[in-house]
N, C-alpha and C positions, 0 to 999 in steps of 0.2 A: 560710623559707630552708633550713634544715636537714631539713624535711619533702625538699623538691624536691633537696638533695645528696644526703639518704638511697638516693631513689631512681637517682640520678646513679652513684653509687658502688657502689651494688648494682647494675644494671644491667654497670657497666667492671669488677667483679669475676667478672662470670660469663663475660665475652668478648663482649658485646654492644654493637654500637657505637651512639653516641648522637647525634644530630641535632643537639639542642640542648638549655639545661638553663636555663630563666628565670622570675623572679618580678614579681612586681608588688606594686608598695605599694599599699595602698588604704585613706585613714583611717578608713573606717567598720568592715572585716574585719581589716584589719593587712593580712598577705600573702596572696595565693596565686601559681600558679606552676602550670608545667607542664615534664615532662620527657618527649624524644623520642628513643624508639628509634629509630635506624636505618634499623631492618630492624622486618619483622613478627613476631609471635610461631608460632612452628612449628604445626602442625595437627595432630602428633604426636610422641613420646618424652616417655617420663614425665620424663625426668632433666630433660629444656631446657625443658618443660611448668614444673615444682614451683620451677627456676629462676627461671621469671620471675614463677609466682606471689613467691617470695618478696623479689624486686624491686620488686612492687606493695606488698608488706606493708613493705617498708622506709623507706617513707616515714613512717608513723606511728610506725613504730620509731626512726627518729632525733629525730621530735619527741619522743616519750614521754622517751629516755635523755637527751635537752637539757635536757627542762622537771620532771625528774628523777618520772615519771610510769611507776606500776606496769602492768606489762600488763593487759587486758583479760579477765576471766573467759571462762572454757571457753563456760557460756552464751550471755554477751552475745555476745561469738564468732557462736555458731551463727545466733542469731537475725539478726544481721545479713548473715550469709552468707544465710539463707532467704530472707529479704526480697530480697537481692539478689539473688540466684537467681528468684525471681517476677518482677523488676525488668529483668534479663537478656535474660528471654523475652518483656517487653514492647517492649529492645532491638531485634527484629528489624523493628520495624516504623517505627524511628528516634522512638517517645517517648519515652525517656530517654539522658536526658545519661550519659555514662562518669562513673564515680570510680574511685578506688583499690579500693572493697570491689567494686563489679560488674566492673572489671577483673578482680579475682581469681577471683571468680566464676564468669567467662568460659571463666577458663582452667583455674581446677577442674574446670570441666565436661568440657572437653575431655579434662584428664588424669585423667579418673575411666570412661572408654572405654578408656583403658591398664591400668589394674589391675584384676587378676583375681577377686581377695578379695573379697566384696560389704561386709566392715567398713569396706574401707579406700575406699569413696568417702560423696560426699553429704557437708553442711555440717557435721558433727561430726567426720568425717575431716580435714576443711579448717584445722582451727584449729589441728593441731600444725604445719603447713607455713606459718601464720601467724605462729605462734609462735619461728620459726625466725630469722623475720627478724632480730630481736631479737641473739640470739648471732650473726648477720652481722654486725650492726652494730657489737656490739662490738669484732668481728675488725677492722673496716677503718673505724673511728674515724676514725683519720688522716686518711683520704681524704675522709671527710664532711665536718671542720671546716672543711679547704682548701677544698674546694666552695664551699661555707656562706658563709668567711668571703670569698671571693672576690664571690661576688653580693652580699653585705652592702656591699663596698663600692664596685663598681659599680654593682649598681642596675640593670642592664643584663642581656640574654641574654647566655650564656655557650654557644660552640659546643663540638661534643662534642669535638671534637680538644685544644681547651682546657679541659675535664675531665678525659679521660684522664690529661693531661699534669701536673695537679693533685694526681691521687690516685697516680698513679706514681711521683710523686715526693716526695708523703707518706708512702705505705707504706714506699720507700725508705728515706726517712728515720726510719723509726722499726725495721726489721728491723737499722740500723748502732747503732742506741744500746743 
């Protein structure tokens, strides 16, 4: 639940609209869920590129600050960014399913044809923009638990019109106090 608001709320903070924002219970895994942008993600700018990378990484970011779980090593990092990157470019031929890490992946790749610096691309570049997500989430808190706690008791999809409306009105609420 909070993995799938993570990404909900990071998504509506960056000005991206969202589809829809739903989980499912499942007694053998607990949850999972999916969230739906919109709109696609751009083909190019590094800025709306690193965006939505870190809208991908905000989904683990809000599990990890719920389940009060330390981020991820630099290493572990990389290595799952390689993998998914191998993973990515077996993507094109439709045998592999999307996650969160080959999403980012995806769009690492794309935004590493944007920067000039050769440091600054490839899976070891990827992990501070990973890492980022992290201090997002702790900016827009608010908006994640409303999410969260809204599909908690539901139980139901939640449309993105009624996201938005969730986290704008938690943020609000927490800029007057």
């Amino acid at each position: 639940m909070y993995h799938e608001a993570g990404h909900a709320a990071a998504f509506l903070h960056y000005g991206i609209p969202l589809k829809h924002v739903s989980i499912t219970p499942d007694l053998a895994k607990g949850y999972g869920g999916h969230t739906a942008p919109a709109i696609s993600p751009p083909d190019s700018g590094r800025a709306e590129l690193e965006n939505w990378m870190r809208a991908c990484a905000a989904g683990d970011a809000a599990s990890d600050r719920r389940c009060g779980r330390r981020a991820p090593a630099e290493s572990v990092l990389v290595a799952e960014f390689e993998q998914a990157q191998c993973e990515v470019d077996g993507m094109l031929a439709g045998s592999v399913p999307p996650s969160d890490v080959r999403n980012f992946a995806w769009l690492a790749s794309r935004r590493d044809m944007e920067v000039a610096e050769p440091d600054g691309t490839g899976p070891k570049a990827w992990a501070a923009t990973w890492l980022e997500a992290r201090d997002l989430i702790a900016e827009i808190w608010p908006a994640v638990e409303a999410i969260a706690q809204k599909l908690i008791s539901t139980l139901k999809d939640m449309d993105g019109q009624e996201a938005a409306i969730l986290a704008d009105h938690a943020m609000k609420g927490t800029a007057s106090q």
